[in-house]
Legacy VTK file of the C-alpha trace (Angstrom):
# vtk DataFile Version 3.0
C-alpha trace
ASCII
DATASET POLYDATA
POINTS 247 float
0.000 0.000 0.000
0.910 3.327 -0.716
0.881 5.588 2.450
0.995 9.544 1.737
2.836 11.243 4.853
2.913 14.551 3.661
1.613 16.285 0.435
2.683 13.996 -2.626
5.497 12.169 -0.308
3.596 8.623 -0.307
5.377 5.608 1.215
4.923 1.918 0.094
4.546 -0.295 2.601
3.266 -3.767 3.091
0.482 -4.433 5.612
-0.734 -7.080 7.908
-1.607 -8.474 11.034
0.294 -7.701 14.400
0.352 -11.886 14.994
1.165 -12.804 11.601
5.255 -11.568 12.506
4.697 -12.432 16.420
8.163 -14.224 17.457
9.557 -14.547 13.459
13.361 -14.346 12.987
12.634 -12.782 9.268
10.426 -12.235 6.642
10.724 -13.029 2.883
8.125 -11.775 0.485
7.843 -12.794 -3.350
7.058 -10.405 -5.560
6.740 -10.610 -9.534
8.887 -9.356 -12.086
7.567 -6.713 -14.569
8.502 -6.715 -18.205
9.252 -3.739 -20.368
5.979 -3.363 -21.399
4.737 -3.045 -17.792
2.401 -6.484 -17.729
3.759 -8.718 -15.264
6.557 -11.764 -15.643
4.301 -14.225 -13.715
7.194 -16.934 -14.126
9.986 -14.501 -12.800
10.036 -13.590 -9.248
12.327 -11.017 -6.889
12.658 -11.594 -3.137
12.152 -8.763 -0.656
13.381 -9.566 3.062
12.690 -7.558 6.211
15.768 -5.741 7.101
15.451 -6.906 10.807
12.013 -7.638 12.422
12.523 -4.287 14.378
11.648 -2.629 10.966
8.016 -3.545 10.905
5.326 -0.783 12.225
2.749 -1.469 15.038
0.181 0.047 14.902
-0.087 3.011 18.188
-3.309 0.977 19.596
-2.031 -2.337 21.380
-5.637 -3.576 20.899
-5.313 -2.996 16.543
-3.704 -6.598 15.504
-1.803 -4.275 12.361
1.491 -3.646 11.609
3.309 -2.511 8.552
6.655 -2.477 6.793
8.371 0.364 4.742
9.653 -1.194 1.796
10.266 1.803 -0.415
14.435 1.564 0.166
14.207 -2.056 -0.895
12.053 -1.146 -4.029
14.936 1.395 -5.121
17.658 -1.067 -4.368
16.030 -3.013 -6.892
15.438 -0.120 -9.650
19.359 0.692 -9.579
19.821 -2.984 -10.659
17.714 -2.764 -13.168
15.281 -5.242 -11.831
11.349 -3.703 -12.181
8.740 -4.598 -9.657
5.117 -5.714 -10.852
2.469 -4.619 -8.339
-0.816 -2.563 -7.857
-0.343 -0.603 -4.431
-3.268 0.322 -3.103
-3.445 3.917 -2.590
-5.569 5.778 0.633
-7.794 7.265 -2.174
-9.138 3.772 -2.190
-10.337 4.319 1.347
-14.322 4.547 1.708
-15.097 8.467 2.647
-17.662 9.340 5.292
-19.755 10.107 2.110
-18.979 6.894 0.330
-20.156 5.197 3.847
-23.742 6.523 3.850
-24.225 5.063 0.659
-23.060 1.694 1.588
-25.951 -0.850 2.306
-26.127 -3.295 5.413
-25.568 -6.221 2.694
-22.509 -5.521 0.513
-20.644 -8.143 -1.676
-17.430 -8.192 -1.137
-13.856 -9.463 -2.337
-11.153 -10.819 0.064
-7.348 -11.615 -1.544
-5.144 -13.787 0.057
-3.555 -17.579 0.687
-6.203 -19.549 2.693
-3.951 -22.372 4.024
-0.982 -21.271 2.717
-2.589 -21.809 -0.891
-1.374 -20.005 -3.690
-0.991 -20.267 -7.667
2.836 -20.874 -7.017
3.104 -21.500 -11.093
1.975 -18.228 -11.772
2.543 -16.729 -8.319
-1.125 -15.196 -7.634
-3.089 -15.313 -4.498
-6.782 -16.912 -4.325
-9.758 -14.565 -4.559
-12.923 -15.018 -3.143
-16.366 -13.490 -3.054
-19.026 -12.970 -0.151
-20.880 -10.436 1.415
-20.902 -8.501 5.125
-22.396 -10.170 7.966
-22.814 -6.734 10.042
-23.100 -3.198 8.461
-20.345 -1.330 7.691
-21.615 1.302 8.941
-21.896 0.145 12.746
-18.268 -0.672 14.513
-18.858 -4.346 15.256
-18.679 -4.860 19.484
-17.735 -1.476 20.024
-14.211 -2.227 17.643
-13.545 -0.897 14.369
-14.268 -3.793 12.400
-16.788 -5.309 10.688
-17.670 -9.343 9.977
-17.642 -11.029 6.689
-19.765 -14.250 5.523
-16.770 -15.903 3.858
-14.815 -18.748 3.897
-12.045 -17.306 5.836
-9.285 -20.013 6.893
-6.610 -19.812 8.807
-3.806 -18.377 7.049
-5.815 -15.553 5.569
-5.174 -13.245 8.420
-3.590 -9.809 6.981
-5.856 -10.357 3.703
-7.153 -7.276 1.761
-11.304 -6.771 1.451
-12.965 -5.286 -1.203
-16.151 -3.896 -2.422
-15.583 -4.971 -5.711
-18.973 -4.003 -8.220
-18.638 -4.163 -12.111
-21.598 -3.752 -14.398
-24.705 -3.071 -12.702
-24.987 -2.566 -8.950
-26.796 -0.603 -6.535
-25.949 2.374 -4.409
-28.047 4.782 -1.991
-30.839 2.947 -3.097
-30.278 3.889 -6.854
-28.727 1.756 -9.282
-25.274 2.152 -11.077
-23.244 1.090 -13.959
-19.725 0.946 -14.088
-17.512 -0.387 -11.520
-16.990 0.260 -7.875
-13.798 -0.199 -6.001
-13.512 0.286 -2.153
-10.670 -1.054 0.449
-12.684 -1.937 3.409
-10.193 -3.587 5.529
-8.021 -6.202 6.824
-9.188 -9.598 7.716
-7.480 -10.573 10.914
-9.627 -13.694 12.740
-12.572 -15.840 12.348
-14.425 -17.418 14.712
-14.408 -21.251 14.748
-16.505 -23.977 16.980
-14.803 -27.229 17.434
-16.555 -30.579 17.774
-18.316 -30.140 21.401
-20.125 -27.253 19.880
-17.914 -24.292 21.480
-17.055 -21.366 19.835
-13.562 -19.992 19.393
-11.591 -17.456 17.997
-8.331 -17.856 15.713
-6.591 -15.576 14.635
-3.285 -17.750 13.837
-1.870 -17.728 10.131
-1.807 -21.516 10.561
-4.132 -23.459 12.858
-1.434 -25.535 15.240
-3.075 -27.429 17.780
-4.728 -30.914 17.144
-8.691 -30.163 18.584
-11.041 -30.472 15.737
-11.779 -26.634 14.675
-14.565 -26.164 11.821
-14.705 -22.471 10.549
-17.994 -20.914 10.716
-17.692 -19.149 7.162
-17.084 -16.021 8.857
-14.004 -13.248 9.289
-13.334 -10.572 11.231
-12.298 -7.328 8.993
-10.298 -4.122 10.886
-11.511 -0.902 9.075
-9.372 0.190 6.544
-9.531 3.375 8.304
-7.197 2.199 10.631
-4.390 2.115 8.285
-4.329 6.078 8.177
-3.162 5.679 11.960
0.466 5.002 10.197
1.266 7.944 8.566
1.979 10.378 11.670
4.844 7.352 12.845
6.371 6.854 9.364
6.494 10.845 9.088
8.326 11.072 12.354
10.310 8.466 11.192
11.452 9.927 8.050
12.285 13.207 10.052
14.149 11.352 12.701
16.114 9.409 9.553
17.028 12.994 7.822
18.202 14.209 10.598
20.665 11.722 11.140
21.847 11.296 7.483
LINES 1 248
247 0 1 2 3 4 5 6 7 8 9 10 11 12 13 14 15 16 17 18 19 20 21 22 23 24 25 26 27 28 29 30 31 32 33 34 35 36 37 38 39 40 41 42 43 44 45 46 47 48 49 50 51 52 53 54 55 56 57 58 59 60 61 62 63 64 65 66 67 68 69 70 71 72 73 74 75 76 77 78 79 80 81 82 83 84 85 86 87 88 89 90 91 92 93 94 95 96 97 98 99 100 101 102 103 104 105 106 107 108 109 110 111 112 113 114 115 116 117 118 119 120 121 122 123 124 125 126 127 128 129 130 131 132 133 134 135 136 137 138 139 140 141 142 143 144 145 146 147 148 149 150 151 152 153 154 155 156 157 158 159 160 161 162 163 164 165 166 167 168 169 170 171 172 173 174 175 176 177 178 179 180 181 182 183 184 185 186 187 188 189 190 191 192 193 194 195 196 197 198 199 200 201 202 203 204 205 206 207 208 209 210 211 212 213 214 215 216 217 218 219 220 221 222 223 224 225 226 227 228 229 230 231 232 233 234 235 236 237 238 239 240 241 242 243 244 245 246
């Protein structure tokens, strides 16, 4: 995602969840190639690691499982070696407005990206993309938090997954109806609750389920407002201050 800090200086960083990195030693992300022509090299792939794990973000409220990592030095390393990056950042304008909000309806399809399970196209190097639709209005902040629930298949191992409202064609807004297409970040899927096979409910929020009790999802996710995210531009401002001054 591409964070803007202050005027046109935007940052690209990559999100997720606070427990996705809890006790890692590093983190290596693969990212595809682009060709000249600026489509992407699906069979051609460029490694990005986390400098040290001391790089990564939190976000300022303990209770917001988010974190993020500047990756805009590792981006230009790259560029001076000739080697082009293939990627759509998402940008803030993406964000829903408090306008946009009003117009949203208590049932909204959306789109989540991500590896469910660890799954992924590893031939072509894609995530898995799947549809559904909110459980609670978007409007409301679920218990009190800002989040939301989704009626999807959310597995373990989608934790720190994108969601979308994701419209093309016809669709319906404000009560009206609409054609073109509709793009909105929503938020970050972070846990799902899960029963197991007494009947209990539970929560996980693990990227991969490690226990042996007998969990069955219950097609549902817990999203963190994409809102949230703006929460990480006043830090990686200071940041960049702090950094010139010391250069």
């Amino acid at each position: 995602m591409h964070l803007c800090i202050k005027d046109d200086l935007c940052i690209p960083v990559l999100i997720t969840n606070k427990h996705v990195i809890k006790d890692a030693d590093t983190c290596l992300f693969s990212i595809c190639k682009k060709n000249p022509d600026g489509s992407p090299n699906n069979l051609e792939i460029v490694n990005i690691s986390a400098p040290d794990m001391t790089a990564w973000v939190p976000h300022p409220n303990p209770d917001t499982d988010l974190c993020c990592l500047p990756i805009g030095e590792a981006i230009r390393d790259l560029e001076v070696r000739g080697i082009q990056l293939f990627y759509a950042p998402l940008t803030t304008n993406l964000l829903p407005t408090d306008k946009d909000i009003k117009t949203f309806s208590a049932l909204e399809e959306v789109v989540m990206v991500g590896y469910p399970r660890a799954l992924t196209d590893k031939y072509n190097h894609k995530p898995l993309m799947r549809r559904g639709i909110t459980a609670t209005n978007i409007k409301n902040n679920y218990e009190g938090r800002s989040e939301f629930v989704v009626d999807m298949a959310c597995f373990p191992g989608s934790s720190g997954s994108p969601v979308f409202i994701l419209n093309e064609g016809l669709y319906a807004m404000g009560g009206s109806a609409f054609a073109g297409n509709r793009v909105k970040f929503l938020g970050v899927l972070y846990a799902g609750p899960m029963f197991n096979a007494k009947g209990e409910i539970m929560l996980s929020n693990t990227p991969e389920a490690k226990n042996t009790s007998t969990a069955i999802p219950m097609n549902l996710g817990f999203v963190i407002k994409s809102s949230e995210i703006l929460a990480f531009e006043p830090l990686l401002y200071e940041a960049l201050k702090k950094t010139q001054s010391n250069a």
